[in-house]
N, C-alpha and C positions, 0 to 999 in steps of 0.2 A: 235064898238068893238065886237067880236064875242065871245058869252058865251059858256063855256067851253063842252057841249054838241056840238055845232055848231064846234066847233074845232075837236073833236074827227070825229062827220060823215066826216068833209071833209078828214082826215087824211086814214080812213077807205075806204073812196069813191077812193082815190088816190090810193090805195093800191090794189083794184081789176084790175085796169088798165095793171102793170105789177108789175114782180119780182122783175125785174131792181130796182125801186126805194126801196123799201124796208127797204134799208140801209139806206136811206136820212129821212124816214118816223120815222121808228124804233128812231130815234136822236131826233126826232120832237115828238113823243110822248110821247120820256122818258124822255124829258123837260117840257114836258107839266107833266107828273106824280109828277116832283119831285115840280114842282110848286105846286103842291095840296097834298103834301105829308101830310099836317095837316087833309086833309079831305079827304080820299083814299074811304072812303064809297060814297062820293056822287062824285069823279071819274070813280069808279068801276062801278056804278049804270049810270052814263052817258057813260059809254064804254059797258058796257053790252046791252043796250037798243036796240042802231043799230045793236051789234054782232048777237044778238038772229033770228034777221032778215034774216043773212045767213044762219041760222041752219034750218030753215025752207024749203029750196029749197032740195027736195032731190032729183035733179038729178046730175048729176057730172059735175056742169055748170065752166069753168075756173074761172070765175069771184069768184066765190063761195070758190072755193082749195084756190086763192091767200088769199083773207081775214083770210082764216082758218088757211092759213101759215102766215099770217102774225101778227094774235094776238097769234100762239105756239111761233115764233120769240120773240115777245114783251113780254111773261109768263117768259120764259128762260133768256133772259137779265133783266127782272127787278129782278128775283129773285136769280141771279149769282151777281146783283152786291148790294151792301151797302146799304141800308135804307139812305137816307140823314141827314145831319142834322142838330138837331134842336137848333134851339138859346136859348131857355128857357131850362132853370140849372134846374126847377123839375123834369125834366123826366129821367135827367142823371143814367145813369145804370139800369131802372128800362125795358127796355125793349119792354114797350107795344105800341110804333107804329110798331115796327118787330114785334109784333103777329098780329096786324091788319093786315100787309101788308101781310105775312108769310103764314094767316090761309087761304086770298081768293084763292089761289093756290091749 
């Protein structure tokens, strides 16, 4: 089974290929997100690692624009759409995994 770093490079790697999929990816990432909605820092910290890696090329490689449009895509629908939620009754009203999620934006 492939750890959850290992899931994000492939979704990442898939996403420089073309635009085209995007919309199939964007689905598959934001399942993968909400899956780890309890631990968003140590998602963010495995999506960040490989992203970093495109910001380093600075020529205007296609491969490079796709990834870049494709984690603005994923910024924009995660934080247009609801925090998921959670099963445990402490946290009801109190708000703080939407700061968690809210503030890495």
């Amino acid at each position: 089974m492939a750890t959850l770093s290992e899931k994000i490079v492939q979704i990442l790697t898939e996403s420089q290929s073309s635009a085209h999929s995007h919309q199939k990816l964007l689905k598959s990432l934001q399942a993968l997100h909400d899956q780890h909605a309890d631990e968003l820092e140590a998602f963010f910290a495995a999506y960040f690692k490989p992203f970093s890696n495109a910001l380093v090329v600075f020529k205007r490689e296609p491969t490079v624009q796709r990834v870049i449009e494709f984690t603005a895509k994923f910024a924009i629908s995660t934080a247009s759409s609801p925090p998921p939620e959670k099963s445990d009754s402490s946290t009801s009203g109190s708000g703080e995994a939407g700061q968690t999620h809210e503030t890495f934006y």
